[in-house]
Steps between C-alpha positions, in 0.01 A plus 500: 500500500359464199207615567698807593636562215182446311341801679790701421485460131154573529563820642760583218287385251173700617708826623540587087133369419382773760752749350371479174186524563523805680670675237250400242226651720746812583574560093118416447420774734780758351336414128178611634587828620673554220196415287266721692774770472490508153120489495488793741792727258266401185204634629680837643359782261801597291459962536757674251512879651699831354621678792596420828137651665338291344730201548449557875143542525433189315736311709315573791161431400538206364833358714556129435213465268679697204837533353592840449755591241617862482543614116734760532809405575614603866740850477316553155353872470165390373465820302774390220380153501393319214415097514705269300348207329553251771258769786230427219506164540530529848154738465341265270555185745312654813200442625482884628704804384533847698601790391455879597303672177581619205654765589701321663565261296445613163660179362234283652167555272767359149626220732182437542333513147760221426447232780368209329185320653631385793435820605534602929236697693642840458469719816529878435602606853398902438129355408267746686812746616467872390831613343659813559550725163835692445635511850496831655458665176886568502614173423369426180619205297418483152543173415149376367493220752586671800276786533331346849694412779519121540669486835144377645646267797685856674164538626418272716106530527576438092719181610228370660293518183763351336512170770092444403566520132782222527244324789203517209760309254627226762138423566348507108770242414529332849140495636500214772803724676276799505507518892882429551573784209252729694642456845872580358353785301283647812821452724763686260236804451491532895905526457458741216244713712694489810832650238271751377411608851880536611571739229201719605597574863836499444519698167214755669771673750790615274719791490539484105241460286689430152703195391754571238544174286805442275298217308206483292142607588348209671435610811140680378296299687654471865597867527130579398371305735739605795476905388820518448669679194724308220727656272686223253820579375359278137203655336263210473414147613744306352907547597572538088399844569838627589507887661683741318771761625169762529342239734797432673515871607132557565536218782824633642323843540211310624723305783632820601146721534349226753829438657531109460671267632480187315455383156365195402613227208359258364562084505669293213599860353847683501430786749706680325226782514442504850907519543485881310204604665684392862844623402386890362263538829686283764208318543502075600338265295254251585327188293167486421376178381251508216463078541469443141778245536759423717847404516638088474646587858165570606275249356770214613369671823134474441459888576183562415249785430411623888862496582599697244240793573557497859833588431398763250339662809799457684685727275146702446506603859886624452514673206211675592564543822190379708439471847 
């Protein structure tokens, strides 16, 4: 009996030994992981990127080896947008920062001239990309800084370009990743190829031949490379360029001598445009996405750059009414 009991309270005693024990190996474990995960987030390059191109190209060459931070505030037109002291900082604390060009962003080169010695590895994404002067020749802007069209990543044989100049900055500052960043970059230009390939047979068999655009000229660069024909309700590259009444009526006689259909408007912008076009011809309108940024609905999403150009062609294909 009492040998019994004994054996009992030797069971009670060890049960809690063994408990604790357990635990301590269990919290050991969890402070480990937590450890290494902390190790692995301080060594992720920190990339600071203007527009939402960009943003997405970087994520997906470098993936979980980088933390990408988009500049411009999501449903910000980028055109109107100037940083505030606290996007410096956020510039000058980056191992790598991406922007578009200076025409572009003609705020960048005095942001720059100002970062103290801690300074990033600045990637010019337009390095090596040949600009296209004044539009069509009828869509002049004459603000100093916009006299080239900057919309490079529209073109998606220029996109590509784009992905190697980011690549060529992930691998300068991150050398012993140089395969991974490769692989991701090699993969995303395949996706980018196999875009620019859908436009081309399905923009090649269309009845129209002209899009009407109640936006801003930044379509230079796909239309050009699809043949087709562009006319922009704003003359220039940047949406400050409002038409005027004369415009307004040029377009309208325009709509009506090629007997459209559909107008297209622009994202994060009042189509307000588009709307008088569509009411004085009876026309439909139809969104074209520029991609320069994108809405807070959208980026809670994660819609990203491919997604957003395969359902430009979507509406491509209506409004211009191909086979």
């Amino acid at each position: 009996m009492v040998c019994e009991i004994k054996t009992r309270r030797d069971r009670f005693i060890g049960f809690p030994i063994f408990t604790i024990l357990f635990l301590s190996l269990l919290f050991s474990a969890s402070s480990c992981e937590k450890k290494t995960q902390k190790i692995n987030e301080e060594k992720r390059i920190k990339v600071i990127t203007t527009l939402f191109p960009l943003y997405d190209f970087a994520k997906n060459i470098g993936k979980h080896k980088v933390d990408v931070i988009l500049l411009l505030p999501p449903g910000i037109e980028p055109h109107s947008f100037e940083p505030k002291p606290k996007d410096i900082l956020k510039i000058n604390n980056a191992d790598i920062f991406v922007y578009t060009g200076k025409f572009m962003e003609p705020w960048v080169e005095d942001i720059l001239k100002g970062i103290g010695e801690r300074r990033p590895l600045i990637v010019d994404s337009s390095k090596g990309i040949i600009l296209t002067e004044n539009g069509d020749g009828k869509n002049e802007y004459k603000t100093e800084h916009l006299k080239v069209d900057p919309h490079i990543w529209l073109d998606f044989s220029k996109a590509q370009r784009i992905v190697d100049n980011i690549l060529n900055g992930f691998i300068e500052k991150d050398v012993e990743n140089r395969e991974f960043y490769l692989k991701n970059a090699t993969k995303y230009k395949t996706r980018l190829k196999e875009l620019d390939a859908k436009f081309e047979k399905a923009l090649s068999l269309c009845k129209k031949e002209t899009i009407i655009y109640g936006g801003h000229f930044a379509f230079g660069y796909l239309t050009k490379r699809y043949k087709i024909n562009y006319l922009s309700a704003y003359k220039g590259f940047s949406p400050e360029a409002e038409p005027t009444p004369k415009d307004l009526i040029e377009l309208i006689n325009k709509l009506k001598e090629y007997n459209t259909n559909y107008i297209f408007y622009e994202e994060l912008l009042n189509p307000k445009v588009a709307e008088i076009l569509a009411k004085e011809t009876g026309a439909k309108i139809l969104m074209l996405h520029g991609a320069h940024n994108i809405t807070k609905e959208d980026f809670n999403r994660n819609v990203d750059f491919i997604s957003l150009m395969e359902h430009n062609l979507k509406n491509l294909i209506i409004g211009l009414e191909c086979k």
